[in-house]
Each structure stands twice: as structure tokens, then as C-alpha cells.
C-alpha positions in Angstrom: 85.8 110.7 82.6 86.7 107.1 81.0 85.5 104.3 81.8 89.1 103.1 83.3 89.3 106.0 85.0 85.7 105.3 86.7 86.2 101.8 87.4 89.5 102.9 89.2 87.5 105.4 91.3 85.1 102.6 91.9 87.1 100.0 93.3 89.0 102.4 95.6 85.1 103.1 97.4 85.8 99.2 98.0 88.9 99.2 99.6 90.0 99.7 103.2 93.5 101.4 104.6 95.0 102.1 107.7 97.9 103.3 109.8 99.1 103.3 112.9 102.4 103.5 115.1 102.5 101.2 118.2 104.9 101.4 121.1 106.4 97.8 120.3 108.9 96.2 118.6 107.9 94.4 115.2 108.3 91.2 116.1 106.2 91.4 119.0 103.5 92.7 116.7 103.7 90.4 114.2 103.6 87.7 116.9 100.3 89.5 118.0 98.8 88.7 114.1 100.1 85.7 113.6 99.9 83.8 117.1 96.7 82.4 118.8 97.8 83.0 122.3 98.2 87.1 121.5 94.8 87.2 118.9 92.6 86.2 121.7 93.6 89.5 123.2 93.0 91.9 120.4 91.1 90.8 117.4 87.5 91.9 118.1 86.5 96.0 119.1 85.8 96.8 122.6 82.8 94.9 123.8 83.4 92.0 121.9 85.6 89.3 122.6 87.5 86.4 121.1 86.1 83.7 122.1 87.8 81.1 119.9 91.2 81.5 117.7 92.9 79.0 115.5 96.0 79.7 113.5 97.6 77.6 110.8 100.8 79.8 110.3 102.0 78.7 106.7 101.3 79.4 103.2 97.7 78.2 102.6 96.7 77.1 106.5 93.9 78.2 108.3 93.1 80.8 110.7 89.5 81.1 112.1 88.3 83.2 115.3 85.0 83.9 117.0 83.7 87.4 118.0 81.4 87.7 120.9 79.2 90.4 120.5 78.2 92.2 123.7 74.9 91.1 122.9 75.7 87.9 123.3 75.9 86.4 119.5 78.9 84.7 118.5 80.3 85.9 115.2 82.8 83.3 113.2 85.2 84.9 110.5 88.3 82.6 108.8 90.2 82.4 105.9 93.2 81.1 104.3 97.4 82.6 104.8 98.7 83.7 101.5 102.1 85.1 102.3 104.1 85.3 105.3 107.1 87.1 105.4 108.0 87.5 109.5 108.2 90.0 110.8 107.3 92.2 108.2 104.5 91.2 106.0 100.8 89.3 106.1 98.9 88.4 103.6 95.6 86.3 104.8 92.3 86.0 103.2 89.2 87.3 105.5 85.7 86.2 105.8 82.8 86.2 107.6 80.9 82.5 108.1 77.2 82.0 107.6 75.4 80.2 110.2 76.2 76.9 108.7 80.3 77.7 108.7 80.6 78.6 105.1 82.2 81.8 104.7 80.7 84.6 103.0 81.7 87.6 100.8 85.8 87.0 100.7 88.5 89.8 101.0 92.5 90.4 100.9 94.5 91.8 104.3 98.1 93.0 104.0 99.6 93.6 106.8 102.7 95.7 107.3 104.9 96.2 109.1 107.5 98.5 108.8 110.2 98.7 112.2 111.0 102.7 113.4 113.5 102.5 116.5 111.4 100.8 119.5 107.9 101.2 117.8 106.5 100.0 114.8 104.5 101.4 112.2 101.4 99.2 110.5 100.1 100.1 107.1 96.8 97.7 106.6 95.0 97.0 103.2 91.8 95.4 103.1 89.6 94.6 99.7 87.5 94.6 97.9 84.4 94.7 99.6 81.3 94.5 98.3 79.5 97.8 99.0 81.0 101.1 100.6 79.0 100.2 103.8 80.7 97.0 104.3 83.7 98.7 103.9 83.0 101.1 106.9 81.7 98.8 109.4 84.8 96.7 108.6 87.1 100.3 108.9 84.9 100.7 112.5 85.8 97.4 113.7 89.4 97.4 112.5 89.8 100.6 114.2 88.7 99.0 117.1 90.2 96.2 117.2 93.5 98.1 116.2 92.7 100.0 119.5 92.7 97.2 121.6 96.0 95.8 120.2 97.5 99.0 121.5 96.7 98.2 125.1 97.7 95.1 124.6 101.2 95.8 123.7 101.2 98.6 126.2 100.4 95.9 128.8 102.9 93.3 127.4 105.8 96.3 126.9 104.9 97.9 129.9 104.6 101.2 127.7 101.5 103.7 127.9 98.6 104.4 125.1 
């Protein structure tokens, strides 16, 4: 194998996707990314919640949230908007924060979001991590986290998960 073809291999251990269909129209789950007032709902697994969410909805603003474990710890991640495109597309840088509030290890999420009749299909990239384990606890938390959006939007469009 060459080394291109290796290093290829490599970084795609170190990269996170995901799909799913929701019972929602696009605009009502881009609204659910990109607006504080929905991301308190959804963006932490079951047994966490959000406990704080900020959003700075423009190219180069903010966004920071904090995940309550259900041990009780409070978990701060943040980063920075790259590129919104509504409803369609989000592009945000993603970190964790140390204990002092400086973030850690920094990835890329693009968000998609393609519209299919009255639901919407999400494609979601996440990378590069630095080790394949970060990149499934991050896939275990997304997952959840994607779960609880569901509900959400099943509670807010009166539709079933």
C-alpha cells in the first residue's frame, strides 16, 4: 500500500458520519441547530442536560453549551460558526473546554440538511479527531443527542418517533 493511500485510510479512523431522517420540516431543524431556545432541548444524550446555551448565529460568532452529566459534573464545549447557509447547511467548529475555559482538541461539523416532502434528511460530518476512541464516544453522544432531537421535533410537530 502507499503511503497516500495509508494516510487516506488513517484519517478516515478520525472522522465521524451520520444520517438520519426526522419527521420535520428543514427549517424547523435547522432552527433546532442554530437557535438557543430549541439547543437547550436536544444537544446533550439522555441523562444529560443542557444547562447553558449561547449562540452567535453569523460567520465567525460564538456558540458555547454546557452538558450536565447525570453524575452531576458540568461539561462546557464551544466553538466558532464557519458557514451558514439556512436552512440547509452548518459549518461550526466543536470543542470541549478545560477546566479553566480553554477549549481543547478542536474539530469541524457539517451539518446537512437535505428537505424530502414533510421530513428531513441530516447527513453530519465530524473531524478529525484525535484517536479512534474519541471518535466513538463523540459517535455515542451524537447518536444520542440525535435521539433526543427526534422527540423533540416529534413533540413540537406533534408527529411520533
Amino acid at each position: 500500500m502507499s503511503a497516500s493511500a495509508s494516510t487516506a485510510a488513517a484519517a478516515s479512523d478520525l472522522e465521524l458520519a451520520l444520517t438520519r431522517v426526522f419527521d420535520a420540516p428543514r427549517e424547523l431543524v435547522f432552527a433546532a441547530w442554530t437557535r438557543a431556545e430549541h439547543a437547550v432541548h436536544w444537544f446533550a444524550p439522555h441523562g444529560c442536560t443542557v444547562t447553558s446555551c449561547t449562540m452567535g448565529l453569523r460567520v465567525g460568532g460564538p456558540w458555547r453549551s454546557c452538558m450536565r452529566w447525570p453524575d452531576g459534573s458540568d461539561h462546557w464545549q464551544g466553538g466558532e460558526f464557519r458557514e451558514i447557509v439556512p436552512p440547509e447547511r452548518l459549518v461550526f467548529t466543536y470543542a470541549w473546554e478545560d477546566e479553566n475555559g480553554r477549549p481543547k482538541h478542536e474539530t469541524l461539523v457539517t451539518v446537512r440538511l437535505e428537505a424530502r416532502g414533510a421530513q428531513t434528511a441530516l447527513t453530519f460530518h465530524q473531524a478529525v479527531f484525535e484517536s479512534e476512541s474519541s471518535r466513538t464516544s463523540h459517535g455515542g453522544g451524537w447518536n444520542g443527542s440525535l435521539d433526543v432531537l427526534a422527540e423533540y421535533l416529534a413533540k413540537r410537530t406533534g408527529t411520533r418517533t
